[in-house]
PyMOL Python script that loads the backbone (N, CA, C, O; Angstrom):
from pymol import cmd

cmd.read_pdbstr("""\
ATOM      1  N   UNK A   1      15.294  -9.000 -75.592  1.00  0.00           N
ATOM      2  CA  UNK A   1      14.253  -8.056 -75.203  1.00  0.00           C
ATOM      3  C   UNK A   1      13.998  -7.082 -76.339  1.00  0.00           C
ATOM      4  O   UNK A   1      15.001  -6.450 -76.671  1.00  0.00           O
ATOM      5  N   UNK A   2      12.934  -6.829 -76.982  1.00  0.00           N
ATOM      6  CA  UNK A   2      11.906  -6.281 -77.426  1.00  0.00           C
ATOM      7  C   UNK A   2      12.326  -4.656 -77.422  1.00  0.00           C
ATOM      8  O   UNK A   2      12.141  -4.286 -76.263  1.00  0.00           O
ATOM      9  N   UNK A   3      12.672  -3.856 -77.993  1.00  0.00           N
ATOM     10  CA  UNK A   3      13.009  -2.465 -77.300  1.00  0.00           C
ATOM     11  C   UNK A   3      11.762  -1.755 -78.143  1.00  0.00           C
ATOM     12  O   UNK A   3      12.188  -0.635 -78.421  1.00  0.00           O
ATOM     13  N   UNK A   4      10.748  -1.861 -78.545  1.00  0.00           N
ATOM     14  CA  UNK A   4       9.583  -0.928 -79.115  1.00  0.00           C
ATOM     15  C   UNK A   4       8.276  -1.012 -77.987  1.00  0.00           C
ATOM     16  O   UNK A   4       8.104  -1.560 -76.899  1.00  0.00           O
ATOM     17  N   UNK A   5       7.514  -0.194 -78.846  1.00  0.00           N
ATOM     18  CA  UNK A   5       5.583   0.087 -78.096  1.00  0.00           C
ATOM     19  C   UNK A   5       5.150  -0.036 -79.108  1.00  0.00           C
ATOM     20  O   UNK A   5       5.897  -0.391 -80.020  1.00  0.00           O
ATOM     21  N   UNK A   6       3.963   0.175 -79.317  1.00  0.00           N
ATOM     22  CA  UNK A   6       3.288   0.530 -80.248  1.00  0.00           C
ATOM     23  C   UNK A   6       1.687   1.145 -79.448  1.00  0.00           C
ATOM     24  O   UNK A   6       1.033   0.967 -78.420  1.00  0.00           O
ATOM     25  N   UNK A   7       1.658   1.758 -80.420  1.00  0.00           N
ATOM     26  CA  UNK A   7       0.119   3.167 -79.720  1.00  0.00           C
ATOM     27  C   UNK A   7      -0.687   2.639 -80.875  1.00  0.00           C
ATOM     28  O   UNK A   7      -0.357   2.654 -82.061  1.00  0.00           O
ATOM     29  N   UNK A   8      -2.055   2.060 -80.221  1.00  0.00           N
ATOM     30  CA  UNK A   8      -2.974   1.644 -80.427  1.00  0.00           C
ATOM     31  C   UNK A   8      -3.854   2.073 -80.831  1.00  0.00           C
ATOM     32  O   UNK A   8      -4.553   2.159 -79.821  1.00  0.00           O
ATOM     33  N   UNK A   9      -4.832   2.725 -82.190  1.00  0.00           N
ATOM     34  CA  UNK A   9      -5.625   3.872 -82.461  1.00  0.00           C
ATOM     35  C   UNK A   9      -6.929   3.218 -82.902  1.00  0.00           C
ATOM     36  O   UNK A   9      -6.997   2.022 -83.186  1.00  0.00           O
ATOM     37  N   UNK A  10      -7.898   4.010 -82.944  1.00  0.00           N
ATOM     38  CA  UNK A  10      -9.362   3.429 -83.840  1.00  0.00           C
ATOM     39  C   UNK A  10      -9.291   3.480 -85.285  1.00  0.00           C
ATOM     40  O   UNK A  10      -9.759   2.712 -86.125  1.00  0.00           O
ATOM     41  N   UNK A  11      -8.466   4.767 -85.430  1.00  0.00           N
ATOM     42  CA  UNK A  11      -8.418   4.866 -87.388  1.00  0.00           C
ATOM     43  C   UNK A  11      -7.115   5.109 -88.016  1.00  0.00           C
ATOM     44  O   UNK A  11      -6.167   5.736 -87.543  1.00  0.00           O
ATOM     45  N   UNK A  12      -7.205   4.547 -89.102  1.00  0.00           N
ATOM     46  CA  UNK A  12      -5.955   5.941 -89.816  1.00  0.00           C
ATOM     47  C   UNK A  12      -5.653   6.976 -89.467  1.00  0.00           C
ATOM     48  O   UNK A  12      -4.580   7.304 -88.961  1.00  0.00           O
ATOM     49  N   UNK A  13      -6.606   7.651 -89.706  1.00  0.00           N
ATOM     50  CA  UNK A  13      -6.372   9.219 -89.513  1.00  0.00           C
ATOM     51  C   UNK A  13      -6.068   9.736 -87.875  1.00  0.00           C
ATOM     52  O   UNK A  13      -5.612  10.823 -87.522  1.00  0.00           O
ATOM     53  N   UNK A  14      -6.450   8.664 -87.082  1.00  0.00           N
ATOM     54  CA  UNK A  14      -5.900   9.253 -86.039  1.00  0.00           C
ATOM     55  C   UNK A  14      -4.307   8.861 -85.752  1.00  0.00           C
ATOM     56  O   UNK A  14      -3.557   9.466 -84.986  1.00  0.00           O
ATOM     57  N   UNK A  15      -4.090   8.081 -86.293  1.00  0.00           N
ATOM     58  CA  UNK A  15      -2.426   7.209 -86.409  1.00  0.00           C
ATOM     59  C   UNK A  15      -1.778   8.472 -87.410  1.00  0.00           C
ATOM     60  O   UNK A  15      -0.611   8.803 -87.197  1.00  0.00           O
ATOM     61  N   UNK A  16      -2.268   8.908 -88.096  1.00  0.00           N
ATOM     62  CA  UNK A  16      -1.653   9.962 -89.154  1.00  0.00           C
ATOM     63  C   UNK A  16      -1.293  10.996 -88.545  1.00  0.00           C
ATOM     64  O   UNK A  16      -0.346  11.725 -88.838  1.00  0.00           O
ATOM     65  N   UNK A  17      -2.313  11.145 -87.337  1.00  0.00           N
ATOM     66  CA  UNK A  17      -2.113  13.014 -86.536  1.00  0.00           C
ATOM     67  C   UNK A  17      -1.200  12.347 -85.882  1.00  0.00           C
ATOM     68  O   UNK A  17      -0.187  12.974 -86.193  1.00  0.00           O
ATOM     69  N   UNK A  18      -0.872  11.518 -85.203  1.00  0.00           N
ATOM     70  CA  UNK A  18      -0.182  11.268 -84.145  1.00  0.00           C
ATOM     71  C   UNK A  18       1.543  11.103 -84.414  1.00  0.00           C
ATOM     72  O   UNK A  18       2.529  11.650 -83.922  1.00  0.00           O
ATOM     73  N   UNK A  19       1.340  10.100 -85.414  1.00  0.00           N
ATOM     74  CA  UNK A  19       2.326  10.567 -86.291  1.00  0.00           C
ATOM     75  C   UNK A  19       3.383  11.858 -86.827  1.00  0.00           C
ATOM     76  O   UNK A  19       4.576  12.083 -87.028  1.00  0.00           O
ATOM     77  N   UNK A  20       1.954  12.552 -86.904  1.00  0.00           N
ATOM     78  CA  UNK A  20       2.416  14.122 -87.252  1.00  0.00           C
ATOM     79  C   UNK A  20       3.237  15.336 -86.056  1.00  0.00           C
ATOM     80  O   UNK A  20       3.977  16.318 -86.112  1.00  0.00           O
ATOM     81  N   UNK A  21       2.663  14.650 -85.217  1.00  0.00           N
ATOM     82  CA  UNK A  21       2.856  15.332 -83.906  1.00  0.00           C
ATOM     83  C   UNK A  21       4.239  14.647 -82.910  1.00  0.00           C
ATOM     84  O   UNK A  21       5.035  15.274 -82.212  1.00  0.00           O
ATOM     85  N   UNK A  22       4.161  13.271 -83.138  1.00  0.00           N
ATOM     86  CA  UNK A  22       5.825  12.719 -82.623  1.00  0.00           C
ATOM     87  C   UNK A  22       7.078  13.384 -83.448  1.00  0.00           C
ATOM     88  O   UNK A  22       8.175  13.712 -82.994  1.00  0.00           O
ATOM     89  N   UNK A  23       6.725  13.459 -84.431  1.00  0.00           N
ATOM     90  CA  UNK A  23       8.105  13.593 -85.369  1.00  0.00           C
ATOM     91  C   UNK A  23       8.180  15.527 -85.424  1.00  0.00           C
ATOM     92  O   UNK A  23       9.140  16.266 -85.643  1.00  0.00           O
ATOM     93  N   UNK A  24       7.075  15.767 -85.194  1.00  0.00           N
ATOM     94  CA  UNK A  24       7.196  17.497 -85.107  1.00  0.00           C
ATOM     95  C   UNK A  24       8.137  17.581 -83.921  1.00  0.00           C
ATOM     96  O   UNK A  24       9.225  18.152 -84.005  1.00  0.00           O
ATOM     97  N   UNK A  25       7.596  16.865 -82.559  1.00  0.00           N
ATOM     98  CA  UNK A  25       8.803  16.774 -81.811  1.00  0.00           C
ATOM     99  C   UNK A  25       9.526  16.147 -81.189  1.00  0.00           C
ATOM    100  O   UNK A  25       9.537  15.881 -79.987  1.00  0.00           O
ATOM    101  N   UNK A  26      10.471  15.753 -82.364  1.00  0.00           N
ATOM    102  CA  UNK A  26      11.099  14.659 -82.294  1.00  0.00           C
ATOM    103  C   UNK A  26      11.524  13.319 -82.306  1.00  0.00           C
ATOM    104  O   UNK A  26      12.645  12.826 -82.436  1.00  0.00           O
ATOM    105  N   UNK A  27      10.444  12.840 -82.148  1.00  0.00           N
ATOM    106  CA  UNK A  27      10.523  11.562 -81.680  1.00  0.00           C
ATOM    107  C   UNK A  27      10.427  10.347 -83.077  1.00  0.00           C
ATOM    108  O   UNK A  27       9.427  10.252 -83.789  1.00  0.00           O
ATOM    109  N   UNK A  28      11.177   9.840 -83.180  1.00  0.00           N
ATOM    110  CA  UNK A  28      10.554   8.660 -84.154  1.00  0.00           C
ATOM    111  C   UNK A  28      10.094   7.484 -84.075  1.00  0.00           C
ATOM    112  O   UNK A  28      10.341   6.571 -83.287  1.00  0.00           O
ATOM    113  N   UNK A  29       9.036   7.603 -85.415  1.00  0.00           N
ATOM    114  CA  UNK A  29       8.149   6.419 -85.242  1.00  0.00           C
ATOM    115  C   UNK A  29       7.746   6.140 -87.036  1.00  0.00           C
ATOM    116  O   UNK A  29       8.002   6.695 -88.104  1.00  0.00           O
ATOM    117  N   UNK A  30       6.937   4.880 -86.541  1.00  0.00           N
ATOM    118  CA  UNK A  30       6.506   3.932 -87.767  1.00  0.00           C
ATOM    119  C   UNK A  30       5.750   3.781 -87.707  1.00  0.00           C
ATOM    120  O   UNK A  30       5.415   3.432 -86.575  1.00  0.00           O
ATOM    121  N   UNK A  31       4.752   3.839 -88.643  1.00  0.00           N
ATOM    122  CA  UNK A  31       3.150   3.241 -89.268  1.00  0.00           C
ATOM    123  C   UNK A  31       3.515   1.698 -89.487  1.00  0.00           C
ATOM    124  O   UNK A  31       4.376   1.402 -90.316  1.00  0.00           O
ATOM    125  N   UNK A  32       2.837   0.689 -88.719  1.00  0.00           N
ATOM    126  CA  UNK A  32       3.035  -0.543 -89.210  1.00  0.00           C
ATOM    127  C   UNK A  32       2.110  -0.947 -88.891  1.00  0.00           C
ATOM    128  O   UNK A  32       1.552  -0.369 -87.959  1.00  0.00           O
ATOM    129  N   UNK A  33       1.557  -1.970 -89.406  1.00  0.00           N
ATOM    130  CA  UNK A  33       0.363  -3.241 -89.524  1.00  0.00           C
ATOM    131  C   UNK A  33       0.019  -3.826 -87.748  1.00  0.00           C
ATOM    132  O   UNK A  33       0.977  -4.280 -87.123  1.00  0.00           O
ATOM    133  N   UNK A  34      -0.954  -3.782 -87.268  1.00  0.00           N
ATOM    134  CA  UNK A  34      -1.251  -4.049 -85.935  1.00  0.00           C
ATOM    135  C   UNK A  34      -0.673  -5.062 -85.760  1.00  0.00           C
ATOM    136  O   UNK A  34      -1.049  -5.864 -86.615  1.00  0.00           O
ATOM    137  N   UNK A  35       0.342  -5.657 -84.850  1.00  0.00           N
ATOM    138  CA  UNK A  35      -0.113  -7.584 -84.572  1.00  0.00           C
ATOM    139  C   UNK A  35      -1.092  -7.720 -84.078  1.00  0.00           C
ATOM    140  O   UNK A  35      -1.649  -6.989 -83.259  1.00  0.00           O
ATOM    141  N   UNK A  36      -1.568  -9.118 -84.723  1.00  0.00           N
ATOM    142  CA  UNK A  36      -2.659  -9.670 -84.649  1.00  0.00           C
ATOM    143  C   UNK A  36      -2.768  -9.977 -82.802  1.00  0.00           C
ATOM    144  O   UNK A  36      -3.871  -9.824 -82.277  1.00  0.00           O
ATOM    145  N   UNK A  37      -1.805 -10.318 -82.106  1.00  0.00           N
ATOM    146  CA  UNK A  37      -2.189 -11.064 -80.603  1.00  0.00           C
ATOM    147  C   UNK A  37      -2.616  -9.287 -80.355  1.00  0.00           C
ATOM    148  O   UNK A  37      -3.657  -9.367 -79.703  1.00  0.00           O
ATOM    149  N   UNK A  38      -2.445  -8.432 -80.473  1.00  0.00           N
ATOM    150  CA  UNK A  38      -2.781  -7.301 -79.930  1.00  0.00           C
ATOM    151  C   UNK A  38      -4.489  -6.329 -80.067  1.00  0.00           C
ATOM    152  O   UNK A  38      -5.134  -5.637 -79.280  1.00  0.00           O
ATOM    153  N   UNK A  39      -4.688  -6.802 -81.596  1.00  0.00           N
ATOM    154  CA  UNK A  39      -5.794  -6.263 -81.586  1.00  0.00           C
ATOM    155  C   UNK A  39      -6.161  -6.636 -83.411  1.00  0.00           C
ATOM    156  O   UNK A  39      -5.302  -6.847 -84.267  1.00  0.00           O
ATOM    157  N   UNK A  40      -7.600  -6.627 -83.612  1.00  0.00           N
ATOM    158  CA  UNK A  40      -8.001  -6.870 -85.061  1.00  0.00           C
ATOM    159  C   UNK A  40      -8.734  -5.722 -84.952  1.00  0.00           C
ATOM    160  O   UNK A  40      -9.849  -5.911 -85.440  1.00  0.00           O
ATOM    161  N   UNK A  41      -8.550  -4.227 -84.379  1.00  0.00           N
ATOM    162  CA  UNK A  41      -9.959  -3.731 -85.049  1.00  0.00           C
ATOM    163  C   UNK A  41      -9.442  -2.769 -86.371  1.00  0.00           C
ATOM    164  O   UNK A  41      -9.893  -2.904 -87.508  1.00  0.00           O
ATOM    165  N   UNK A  42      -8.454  -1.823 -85.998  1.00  0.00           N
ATOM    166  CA  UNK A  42      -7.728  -0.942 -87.112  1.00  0.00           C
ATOM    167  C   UNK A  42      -6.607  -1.618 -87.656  1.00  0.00           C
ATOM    168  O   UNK A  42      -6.169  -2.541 -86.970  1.00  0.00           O
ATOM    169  N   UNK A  43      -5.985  -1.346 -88.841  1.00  0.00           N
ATOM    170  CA  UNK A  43      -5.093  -2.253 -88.978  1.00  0.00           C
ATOM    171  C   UNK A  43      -3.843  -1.661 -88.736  1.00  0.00           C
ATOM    172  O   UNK A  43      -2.853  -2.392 -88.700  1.00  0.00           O
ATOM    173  N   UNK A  44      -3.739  -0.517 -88.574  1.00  0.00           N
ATOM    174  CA  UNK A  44      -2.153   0.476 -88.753  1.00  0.00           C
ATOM    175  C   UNK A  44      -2.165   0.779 -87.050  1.00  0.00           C
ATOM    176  O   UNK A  44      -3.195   1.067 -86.440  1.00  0.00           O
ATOM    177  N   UNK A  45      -1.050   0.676 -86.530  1.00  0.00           N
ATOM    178  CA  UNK A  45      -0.342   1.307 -85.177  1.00  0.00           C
ATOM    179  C   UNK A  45       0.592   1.757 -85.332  1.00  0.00           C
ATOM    180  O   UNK A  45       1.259   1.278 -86.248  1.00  0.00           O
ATOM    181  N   UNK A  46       1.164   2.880 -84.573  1.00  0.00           N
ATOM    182  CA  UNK A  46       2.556   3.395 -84.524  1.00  0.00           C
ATOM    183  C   UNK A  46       3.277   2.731 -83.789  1.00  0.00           C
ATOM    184  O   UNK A  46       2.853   2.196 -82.765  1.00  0.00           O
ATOM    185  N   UNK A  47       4.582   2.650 -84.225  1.00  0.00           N
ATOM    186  CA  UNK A  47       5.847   2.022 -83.621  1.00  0.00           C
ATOM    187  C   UNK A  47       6.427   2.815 -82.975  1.00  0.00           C
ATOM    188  O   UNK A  47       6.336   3.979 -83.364  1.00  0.00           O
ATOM    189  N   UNK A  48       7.168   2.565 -81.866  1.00  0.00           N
ATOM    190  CA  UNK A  48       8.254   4.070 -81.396  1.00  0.00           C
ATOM    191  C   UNK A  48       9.153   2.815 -80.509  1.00  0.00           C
ATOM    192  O   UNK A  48       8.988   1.621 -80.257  1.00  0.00           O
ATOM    193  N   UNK A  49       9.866   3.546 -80.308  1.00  0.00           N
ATOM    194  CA  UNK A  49      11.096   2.889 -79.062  1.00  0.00           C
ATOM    195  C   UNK A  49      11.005   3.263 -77.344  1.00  0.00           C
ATOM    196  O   UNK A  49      11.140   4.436 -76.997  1.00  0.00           O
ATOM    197  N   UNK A  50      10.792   2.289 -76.426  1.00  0.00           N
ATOM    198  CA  UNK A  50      10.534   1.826 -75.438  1.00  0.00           C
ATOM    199  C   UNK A  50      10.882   3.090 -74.723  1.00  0.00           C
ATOM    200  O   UNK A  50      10.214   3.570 -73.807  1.00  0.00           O
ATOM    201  N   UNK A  51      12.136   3.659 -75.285  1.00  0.00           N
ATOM    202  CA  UNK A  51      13.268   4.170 -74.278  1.00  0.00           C
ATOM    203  C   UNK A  51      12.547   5.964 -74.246  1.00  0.00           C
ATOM    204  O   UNK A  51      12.703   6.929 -73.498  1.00  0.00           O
ATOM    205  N   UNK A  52      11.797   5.715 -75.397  1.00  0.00           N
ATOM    206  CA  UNK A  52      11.306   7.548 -75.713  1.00  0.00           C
ATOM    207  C   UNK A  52       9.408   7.401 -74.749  1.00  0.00           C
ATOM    208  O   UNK A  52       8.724   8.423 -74.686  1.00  0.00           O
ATOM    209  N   UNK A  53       8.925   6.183 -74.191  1.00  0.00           N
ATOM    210  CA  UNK A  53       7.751   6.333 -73.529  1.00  0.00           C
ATOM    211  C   UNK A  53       7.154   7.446 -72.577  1.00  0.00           C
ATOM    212  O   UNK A  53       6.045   7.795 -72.171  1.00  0.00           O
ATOM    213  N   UNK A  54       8.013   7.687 -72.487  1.00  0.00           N
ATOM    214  CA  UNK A  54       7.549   8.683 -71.213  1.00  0.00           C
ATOM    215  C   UNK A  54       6.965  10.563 -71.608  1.00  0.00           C
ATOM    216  O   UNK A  54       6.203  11.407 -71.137  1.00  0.00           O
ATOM    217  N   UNK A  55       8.032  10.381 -72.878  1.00  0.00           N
ATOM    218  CA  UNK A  55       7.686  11.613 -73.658  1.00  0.00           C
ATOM    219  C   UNK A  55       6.653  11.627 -74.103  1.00  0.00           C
ATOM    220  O   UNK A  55       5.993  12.641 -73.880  1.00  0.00           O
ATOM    221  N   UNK A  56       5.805  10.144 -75.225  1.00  0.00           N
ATOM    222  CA  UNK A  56       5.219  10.036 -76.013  1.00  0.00           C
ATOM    223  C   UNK A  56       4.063  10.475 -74.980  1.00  0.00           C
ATOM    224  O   UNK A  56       3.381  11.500 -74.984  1.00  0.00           O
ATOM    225  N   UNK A  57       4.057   9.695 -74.349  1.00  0.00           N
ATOM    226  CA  UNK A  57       2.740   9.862 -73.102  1.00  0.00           C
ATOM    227  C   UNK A  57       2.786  11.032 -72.772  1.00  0.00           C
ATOM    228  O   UNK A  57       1.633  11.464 -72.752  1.00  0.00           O
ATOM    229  N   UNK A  58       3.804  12.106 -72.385  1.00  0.00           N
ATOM    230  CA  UNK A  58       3.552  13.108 -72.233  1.00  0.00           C
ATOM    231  C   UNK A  58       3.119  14.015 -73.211  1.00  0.00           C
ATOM    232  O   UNK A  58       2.400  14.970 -72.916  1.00  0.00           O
ATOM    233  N   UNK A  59       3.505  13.789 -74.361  1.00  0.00           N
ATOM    234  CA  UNK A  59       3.268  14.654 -76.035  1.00  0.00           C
ATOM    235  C   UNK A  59       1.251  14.243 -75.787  1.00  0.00           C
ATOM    236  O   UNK A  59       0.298  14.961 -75.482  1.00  0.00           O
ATOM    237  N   UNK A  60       1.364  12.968 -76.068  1.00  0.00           N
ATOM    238  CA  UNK A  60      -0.282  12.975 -76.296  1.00  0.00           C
ATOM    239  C   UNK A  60      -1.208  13.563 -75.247  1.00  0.00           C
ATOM    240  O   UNK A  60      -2.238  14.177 -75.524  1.00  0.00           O
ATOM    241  N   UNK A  61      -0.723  13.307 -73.913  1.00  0.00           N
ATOM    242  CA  UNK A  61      -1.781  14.015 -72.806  1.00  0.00           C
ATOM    243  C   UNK A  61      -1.926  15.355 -73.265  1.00  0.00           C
ATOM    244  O   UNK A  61      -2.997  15.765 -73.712  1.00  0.00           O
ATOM    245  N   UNK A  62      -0.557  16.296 -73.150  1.00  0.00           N
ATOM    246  CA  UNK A  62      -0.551  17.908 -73.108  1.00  0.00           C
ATOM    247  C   UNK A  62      -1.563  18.070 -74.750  1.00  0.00           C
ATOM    248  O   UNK A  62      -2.337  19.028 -74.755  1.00  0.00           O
ATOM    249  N   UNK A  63      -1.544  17.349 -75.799  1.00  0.00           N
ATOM    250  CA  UNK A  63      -2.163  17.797 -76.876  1.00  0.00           C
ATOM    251  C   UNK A  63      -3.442  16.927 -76.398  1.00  0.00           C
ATOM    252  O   UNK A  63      -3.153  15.796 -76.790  1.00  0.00           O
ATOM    253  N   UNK A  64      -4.135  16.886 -76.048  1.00  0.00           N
ATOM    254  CA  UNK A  64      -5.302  15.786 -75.956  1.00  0.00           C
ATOM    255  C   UNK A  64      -5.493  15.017 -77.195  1.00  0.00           C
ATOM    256  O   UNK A  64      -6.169  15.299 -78.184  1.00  0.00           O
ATOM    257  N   UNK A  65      -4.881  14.157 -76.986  1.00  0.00           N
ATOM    258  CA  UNK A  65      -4.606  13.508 -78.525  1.00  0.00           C
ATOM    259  C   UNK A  65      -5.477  12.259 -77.868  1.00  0.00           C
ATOM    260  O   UNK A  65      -5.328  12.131 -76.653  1.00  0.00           O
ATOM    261  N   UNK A  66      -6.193  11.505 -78.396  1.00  0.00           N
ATOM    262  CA  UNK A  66      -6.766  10.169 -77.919  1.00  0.00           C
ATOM    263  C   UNK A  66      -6.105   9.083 -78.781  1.00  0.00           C
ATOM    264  O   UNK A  66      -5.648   9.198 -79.918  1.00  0.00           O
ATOM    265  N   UNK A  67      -6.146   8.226 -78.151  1.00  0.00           N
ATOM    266  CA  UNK A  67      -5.615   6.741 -78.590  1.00  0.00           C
ATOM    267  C   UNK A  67      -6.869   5.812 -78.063  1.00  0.00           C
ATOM    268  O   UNK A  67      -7.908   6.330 -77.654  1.00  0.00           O
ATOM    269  N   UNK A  68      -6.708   4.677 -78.104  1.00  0.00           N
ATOM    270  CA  UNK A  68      -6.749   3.274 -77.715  1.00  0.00           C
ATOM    271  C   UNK A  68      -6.051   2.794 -76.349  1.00  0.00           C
ATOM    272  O   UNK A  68      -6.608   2.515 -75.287  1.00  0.00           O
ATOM    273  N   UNK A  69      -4.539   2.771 -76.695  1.00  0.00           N
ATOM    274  CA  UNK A  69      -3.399   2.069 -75.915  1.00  0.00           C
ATOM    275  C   UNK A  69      -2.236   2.186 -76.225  1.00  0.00           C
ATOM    276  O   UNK A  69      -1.973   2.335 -77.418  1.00  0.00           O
ATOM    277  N   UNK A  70      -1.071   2.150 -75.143  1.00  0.00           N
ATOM    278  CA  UNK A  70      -0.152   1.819 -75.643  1.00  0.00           C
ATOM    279  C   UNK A  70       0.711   0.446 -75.258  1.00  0.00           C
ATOM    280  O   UNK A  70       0.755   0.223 -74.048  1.00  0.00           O
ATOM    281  N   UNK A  71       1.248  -0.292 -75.925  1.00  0.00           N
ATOM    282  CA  UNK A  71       1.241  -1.631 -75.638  1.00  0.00           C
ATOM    283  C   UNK A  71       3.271  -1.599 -75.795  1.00  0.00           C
ATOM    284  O   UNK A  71       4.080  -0.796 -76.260  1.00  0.00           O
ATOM    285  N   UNK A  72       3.333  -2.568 -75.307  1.00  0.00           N
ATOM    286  CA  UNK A  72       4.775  -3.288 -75.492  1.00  0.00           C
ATOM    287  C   UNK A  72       4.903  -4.350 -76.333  1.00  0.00           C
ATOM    288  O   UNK A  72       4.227  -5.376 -76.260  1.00  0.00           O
ATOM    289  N   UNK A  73       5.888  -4.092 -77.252  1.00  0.00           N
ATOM    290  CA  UNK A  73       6.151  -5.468 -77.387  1.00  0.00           C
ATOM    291  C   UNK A  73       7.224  -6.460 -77.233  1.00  0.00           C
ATOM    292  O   UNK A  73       7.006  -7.647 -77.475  1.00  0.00           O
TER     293      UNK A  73
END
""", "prot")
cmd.dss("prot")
cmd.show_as("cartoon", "prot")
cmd.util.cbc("prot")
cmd.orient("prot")
C-alpha cells in the first residue's frame, strides 16, 4: 500500500504557494512531475503522506487556497 496523495493544481505557481504554506506548518511535501493516469494538464503536483490528509485539507480550506484535487496514490 501506497502511503502518499498528491494535490492536484492548474499552475506552478499555485503548487509553489501551497508548498509554501504546508511546510510553514509543518507538514512535508514534494514538488513532483504529475502521473500521467492522473492528469496531463500541469505538469508539477505536490506529494505529501496519506497519514497528514486531514490537516492538509484543513490548512487549504482555512487559507482559501484553491486546488484542482487531491488524489491517492
Amino acid at each position: 500500500m501506497n502511503e502518499h496523495a498528491v494535490i492536484l493544481v492548474d499552475s506552478t505557481s499555485q503548487a509553489l504557494r501551497i508548498e509554501k504554506q504546508l511546510n510553514a506548518n509543518g507538514l512535508t511535501c514534494k514538488l513532483i512531475p504529475v502521473p500521467r493516469h492522473l492528469s496531463s494538464d500541469c505538469g508539477v503536483c505536490l506529494r505529501f503522506m496519506q497519514a497528514d490528509l486531514e490537516r492538509v485539507q484543513a490548512l487549504l480550506k482555512n487559507n482559501h487556497i484553491q486546488f484542482r484535487s487531491i488524489e491517492k496514490l
